[in-house]
C-alpha positions as CSV (number, residue, x, y, z in Angstrom):
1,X,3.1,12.3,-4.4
2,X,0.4,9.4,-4.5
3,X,-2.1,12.0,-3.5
4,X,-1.3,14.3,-6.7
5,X,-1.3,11.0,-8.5
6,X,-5.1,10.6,-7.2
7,X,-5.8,13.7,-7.7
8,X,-5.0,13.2,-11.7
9,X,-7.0,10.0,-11.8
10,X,-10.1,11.2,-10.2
11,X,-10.0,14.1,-13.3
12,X,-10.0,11.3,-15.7
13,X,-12.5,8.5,-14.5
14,X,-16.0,9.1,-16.0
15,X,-17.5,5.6,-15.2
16,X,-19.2,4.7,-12.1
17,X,-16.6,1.5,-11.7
18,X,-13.8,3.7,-11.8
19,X,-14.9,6.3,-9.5
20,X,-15.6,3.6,-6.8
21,X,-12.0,2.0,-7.8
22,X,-10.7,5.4,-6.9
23,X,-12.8,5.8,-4.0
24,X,-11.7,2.5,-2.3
25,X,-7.7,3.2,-3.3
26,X,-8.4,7.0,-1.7
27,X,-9.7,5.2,1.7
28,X,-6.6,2.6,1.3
29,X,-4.5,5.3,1.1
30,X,-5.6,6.7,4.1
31,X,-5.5,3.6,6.4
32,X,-1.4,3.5,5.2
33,X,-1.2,7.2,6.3
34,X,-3.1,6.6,9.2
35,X,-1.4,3.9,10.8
36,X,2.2,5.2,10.1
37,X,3.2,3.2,6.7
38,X,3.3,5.1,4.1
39,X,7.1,4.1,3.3
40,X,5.9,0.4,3.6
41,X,3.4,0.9,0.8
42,X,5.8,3.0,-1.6
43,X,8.4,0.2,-0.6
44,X,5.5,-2.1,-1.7
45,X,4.5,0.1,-4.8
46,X,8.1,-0.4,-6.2
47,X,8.1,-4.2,-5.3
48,X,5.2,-4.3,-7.8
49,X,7.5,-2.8,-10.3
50,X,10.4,-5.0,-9.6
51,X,8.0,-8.2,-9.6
52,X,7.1,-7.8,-13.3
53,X,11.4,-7.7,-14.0
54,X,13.5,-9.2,-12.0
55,X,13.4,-12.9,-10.9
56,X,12.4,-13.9,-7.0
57,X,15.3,-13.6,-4.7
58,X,14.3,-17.1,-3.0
59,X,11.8,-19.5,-3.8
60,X,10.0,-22.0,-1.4
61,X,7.5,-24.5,-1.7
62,X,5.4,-23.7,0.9
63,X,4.4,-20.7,3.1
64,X,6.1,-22.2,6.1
65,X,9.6,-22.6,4.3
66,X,9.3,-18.7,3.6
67,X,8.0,-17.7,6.9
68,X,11.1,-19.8,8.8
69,X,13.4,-17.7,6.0
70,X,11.8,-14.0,7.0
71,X,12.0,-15.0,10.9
72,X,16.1,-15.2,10.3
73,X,16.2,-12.1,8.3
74,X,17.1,-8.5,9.9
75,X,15.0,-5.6,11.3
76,X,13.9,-4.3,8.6
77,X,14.5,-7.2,6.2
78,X,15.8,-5.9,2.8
79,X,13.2,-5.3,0.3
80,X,12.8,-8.6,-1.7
81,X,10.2,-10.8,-3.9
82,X,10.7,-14.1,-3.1
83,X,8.0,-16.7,-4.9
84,X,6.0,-19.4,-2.9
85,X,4.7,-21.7,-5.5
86,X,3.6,-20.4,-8.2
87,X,2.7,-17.2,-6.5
88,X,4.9,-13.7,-6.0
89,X,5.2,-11.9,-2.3
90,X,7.0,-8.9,-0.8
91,X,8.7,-9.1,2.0
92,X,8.0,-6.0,4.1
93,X,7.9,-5.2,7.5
94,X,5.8,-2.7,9.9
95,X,8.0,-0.6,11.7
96,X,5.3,0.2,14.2
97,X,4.4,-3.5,15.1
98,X,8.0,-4.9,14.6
99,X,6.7,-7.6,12.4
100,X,8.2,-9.2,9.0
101,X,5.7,-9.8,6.5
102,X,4.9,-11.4,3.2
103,X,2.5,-9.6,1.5
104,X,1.1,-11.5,-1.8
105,X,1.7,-9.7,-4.9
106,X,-1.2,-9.7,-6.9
107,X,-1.0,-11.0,-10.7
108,X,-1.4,-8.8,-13.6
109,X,-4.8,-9.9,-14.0
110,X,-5.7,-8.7,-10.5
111,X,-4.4,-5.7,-11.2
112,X,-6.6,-4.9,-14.2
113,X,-9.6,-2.7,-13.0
114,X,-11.5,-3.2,-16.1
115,X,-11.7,-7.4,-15.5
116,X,-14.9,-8.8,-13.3
């Protein structure tokens, strides 16, 4: 499915900025097929979706307080935003490696190709 989506993109893009975009996303894309997580990164695709409209699940001050949390969660941990500071993560795991993670969620202005 992402690879049709791609596929679209790359039809569209007529700017050199976009068609380097797409070029890094396509090697991303590959890495995550590569090493085995492609359910981690469509769990993390729809994380991205959730972020923007549903409230954390937890919130911690520091990066510590949220690490101690994920280290008492379950194998997987459920799929969950939780908010360190001011900032947004996704807690994931990697099946291969057996490890939780918080992955930052980047802000809206991240997101946006056309800013720099």
């Amino acid at each position: 499915m992402v690879c049709f989506h791609l596929y679209e993109m790359e039809q569209r893009m007529s700017s050199p900025e976009e068609i380097e975009a797409l070029r890094i996303a396509k090697i991303a894309f590959h890495f995550v097929m590569w090493t085995g997580e492609e359910h981690g990164f469509e769990e993390y695709l729809e994380t991205l979706r959730a972020s923007r409209t549903s409230p954390p699940a937890h919130s911690f001050s520091t990066r510590e307080e949220a690490e101690s949390w994920l280290a008492k969660q379950s194998e997987p941990p459920p799929p969950a935003v939780v908010s360190i500071g001011s900032d947004l993560y996704s807690v994931g795991y990697n099946r291969r490696h057996r490890m939780r993670l918080l992955l930052r969620i980047p802000t809206p202005q991240e997101l946006d190709a056309r800013q720099c």
